[in-house]
C-alpha positions in Angstrom: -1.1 27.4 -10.0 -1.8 25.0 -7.1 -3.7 25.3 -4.1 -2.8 24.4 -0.6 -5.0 23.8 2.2 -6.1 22.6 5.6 -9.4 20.8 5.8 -10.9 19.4 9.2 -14.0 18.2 9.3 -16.0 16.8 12.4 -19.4 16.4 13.6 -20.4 17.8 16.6 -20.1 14.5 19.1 -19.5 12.5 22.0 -17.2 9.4 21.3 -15.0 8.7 18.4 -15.7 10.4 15.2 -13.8 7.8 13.2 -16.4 7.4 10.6 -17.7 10.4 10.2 -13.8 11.7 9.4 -13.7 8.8 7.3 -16.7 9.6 5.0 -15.2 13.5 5.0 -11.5 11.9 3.8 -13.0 10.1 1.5 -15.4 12.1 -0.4 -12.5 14.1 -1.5 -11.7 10.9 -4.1 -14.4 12.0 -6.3 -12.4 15.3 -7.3 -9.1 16.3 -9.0 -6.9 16.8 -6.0 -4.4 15.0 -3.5 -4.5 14.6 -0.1 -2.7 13.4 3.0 -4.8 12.8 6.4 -3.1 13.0 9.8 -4.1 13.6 12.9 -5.3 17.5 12.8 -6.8 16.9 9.5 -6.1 16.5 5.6 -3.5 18.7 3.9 -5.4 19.2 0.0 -3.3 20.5 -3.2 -5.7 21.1 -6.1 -5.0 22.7 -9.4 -7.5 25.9 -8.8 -9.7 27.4 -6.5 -12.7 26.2 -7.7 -11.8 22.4 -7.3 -10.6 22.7 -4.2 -13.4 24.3 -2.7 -16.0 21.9 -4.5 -13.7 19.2 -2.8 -14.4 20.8 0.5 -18.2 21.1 0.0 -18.4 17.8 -0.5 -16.2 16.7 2.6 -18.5 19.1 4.3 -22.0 17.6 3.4 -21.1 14.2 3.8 -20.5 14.2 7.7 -23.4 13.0 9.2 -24.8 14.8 12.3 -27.3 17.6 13.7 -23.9 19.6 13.8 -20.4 19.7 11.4 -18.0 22.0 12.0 -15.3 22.2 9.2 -12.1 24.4 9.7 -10.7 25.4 6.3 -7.2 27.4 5.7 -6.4 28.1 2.3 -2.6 29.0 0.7 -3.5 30.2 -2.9 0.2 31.1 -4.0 -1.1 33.0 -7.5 2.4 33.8 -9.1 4.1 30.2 -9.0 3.5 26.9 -8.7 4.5 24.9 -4.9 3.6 21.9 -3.5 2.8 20.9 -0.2 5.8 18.5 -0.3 8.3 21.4 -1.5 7.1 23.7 1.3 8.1 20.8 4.0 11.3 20.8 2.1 12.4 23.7 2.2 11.8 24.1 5.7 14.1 20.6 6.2 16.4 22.1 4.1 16.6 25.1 6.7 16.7 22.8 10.3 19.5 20.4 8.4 16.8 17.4 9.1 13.5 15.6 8.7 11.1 17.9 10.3 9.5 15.8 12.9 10.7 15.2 16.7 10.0 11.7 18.5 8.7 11.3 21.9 
C-alpha cells in the first residue's frame, strides 16, 4: 500500500515564512517517506498510514510560532499500490503532454 498526501505547514505570520517551511520540509527526513516541496506545499508517499501521519506530526511541532496552521489531504488508495509519480502520468498520458503550462 502507499500513501499519498498534501502537507502544508505555516505559522501564523507577517513576512516570509521561509524558515519556518524549511524546518516543516525538513523534519520529514527523519521518517520513512519521500517528498517533493513546491510552492503550495510538500506532496508525501509513505508506506502506511501510521508513518505518514507521524511524519506530519513532526512537520507540525517543529514550526515555531504562537500559531501553525497545517493543511493535510490524504489519498489512502487500500487495494493497490500508486505513486504520486504514476498518478501525474497517467494524467499526461491523457492530455498527450507534460502537464504544466508556461507563462
Amino acid at each position: 500500500m502507499t500513501v499519498v498526501a498534501l502537507l502544508s505547514v505555516a505559522p501564523v505570520t507577517e513576512g516570509s515564512m521561509a524558515g519556518e517551511v524549511a524546518k516543516a520540509v525538513a523534519a520529514l527526513d527523519e521518517f520513512d517517506v519521500s517528498y517533493e516541496t513546491n510552492p503550495m506545499g510538500t506532496v508525501i508517499e509513505a508506506e502506511d498510514i501510521d508513518t505518514l501521519l507521524a511524519a506530519v506530526a513532526a512537520s507540525h511541532k517543529a514550526v515555531d510560532g504562537d500559531r501553525v496552521s497545517t493543511f493535510l489531504k490524504v489519498d489512502d488508495k487500500r487495494t493497490a499500490s500508486t505513486s504520486a509519480r504514476a498518478k501525474v502520468d497517467r494524467v499526461e498520458e491523457e492530455l498527450g503532454r507534460e502537464a504544466r503550462g508556461e507563462r
